[in-house]
C-alpha positions in Angstrom: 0.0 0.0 0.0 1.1 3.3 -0.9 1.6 6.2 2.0 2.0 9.7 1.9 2.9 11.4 4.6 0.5 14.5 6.3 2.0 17.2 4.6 1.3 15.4 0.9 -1.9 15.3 1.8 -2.5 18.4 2.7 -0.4 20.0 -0.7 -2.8 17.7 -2.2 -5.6 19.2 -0.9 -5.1 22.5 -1.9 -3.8 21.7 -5.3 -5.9 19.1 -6.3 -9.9 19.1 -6.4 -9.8 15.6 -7.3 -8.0 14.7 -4.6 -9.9 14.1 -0.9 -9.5 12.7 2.7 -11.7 10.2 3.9 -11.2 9.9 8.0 -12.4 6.4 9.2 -12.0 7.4 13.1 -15.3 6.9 15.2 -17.8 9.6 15.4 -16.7 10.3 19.0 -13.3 10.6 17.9 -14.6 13.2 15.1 -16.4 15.5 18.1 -12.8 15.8 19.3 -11.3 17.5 16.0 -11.3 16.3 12.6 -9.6 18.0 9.4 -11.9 20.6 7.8 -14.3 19.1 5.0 -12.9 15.6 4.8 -15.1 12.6 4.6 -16.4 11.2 8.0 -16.8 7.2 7.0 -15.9 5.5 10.4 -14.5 1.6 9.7 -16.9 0.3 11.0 -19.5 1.9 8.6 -17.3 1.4 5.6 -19.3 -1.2 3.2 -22.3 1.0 3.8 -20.3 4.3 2.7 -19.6 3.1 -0.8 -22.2 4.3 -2.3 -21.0 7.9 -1.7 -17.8 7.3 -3.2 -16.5 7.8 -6.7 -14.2 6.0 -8.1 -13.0 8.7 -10.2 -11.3 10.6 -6.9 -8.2 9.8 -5.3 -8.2 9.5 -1.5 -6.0 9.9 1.2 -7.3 7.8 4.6 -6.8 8.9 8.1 -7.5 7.7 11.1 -5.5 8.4 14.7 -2.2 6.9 13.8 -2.6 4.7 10.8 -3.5 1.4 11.3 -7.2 1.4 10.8 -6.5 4.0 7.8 -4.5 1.1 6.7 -6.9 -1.6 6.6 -9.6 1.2 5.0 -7.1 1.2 2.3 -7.1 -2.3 1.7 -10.7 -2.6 1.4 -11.0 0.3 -0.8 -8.5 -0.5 -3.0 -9.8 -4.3 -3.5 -13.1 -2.1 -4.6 -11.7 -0.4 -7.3 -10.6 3.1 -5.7 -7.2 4.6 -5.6 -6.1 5.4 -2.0 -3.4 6.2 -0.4 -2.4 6.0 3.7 -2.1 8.4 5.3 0.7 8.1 7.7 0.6 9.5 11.2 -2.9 10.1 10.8 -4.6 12.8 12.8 -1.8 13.2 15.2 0.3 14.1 13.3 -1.7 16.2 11.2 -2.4 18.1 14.4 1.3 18.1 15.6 2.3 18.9 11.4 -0.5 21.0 10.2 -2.9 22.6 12.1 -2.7 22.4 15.8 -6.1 23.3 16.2 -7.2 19.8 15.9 -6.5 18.5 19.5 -4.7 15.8 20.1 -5.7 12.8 22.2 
């Protein structure tokens, strides 16, 4: 599986309209801090949140450190869509990026 790490993602962000984050943290994790207009699809709700997807976009998965971001990535990709890990996940986006988002 690829990786990038948070700062690709964000460059990505701005540069690229094609180019989104889908966080699969819990939604009690998300009432902590999440990244401004990304993709709320916890891993547990996954298979019922590909419907919203399009397989033309690229995505970059977070979670909290990168393992269940990981395993997103897996199943997405064995679905058809192009993904990429992102590494560190939300900690580090908020250590990285924006320190905004707390950390926990």
């Amino acid at each position: 599986m690829k990786n990038m790490s948070v700062e690709e993602a964000n460059k990505e962000l701005v540069a690229n309209k094609n180019f989104k984050i889908i966080d699969v943290r819990e939604s009690w994790e998300h009432d902590i801090g999440k990244i401004n207009n990304c993709i709320e699809l916890p891993l547990s709700k996954i298979t019922e949140g590909l419907l919203d997807l399009e397989k033309s976009t690229k995505y970059g998965v977070i979670c909290h450190s990168g393992v269940r971001s990981l395993q997103a990535c897996y199943f997405l990709k064995s679905k058809g869509y192009t993904v990429l890990n992102i590494s560190g996940g939300i900690e580090e986006w908020s250590l990285k990026i924006d320190n905004e988002v707390p950390r926990y």
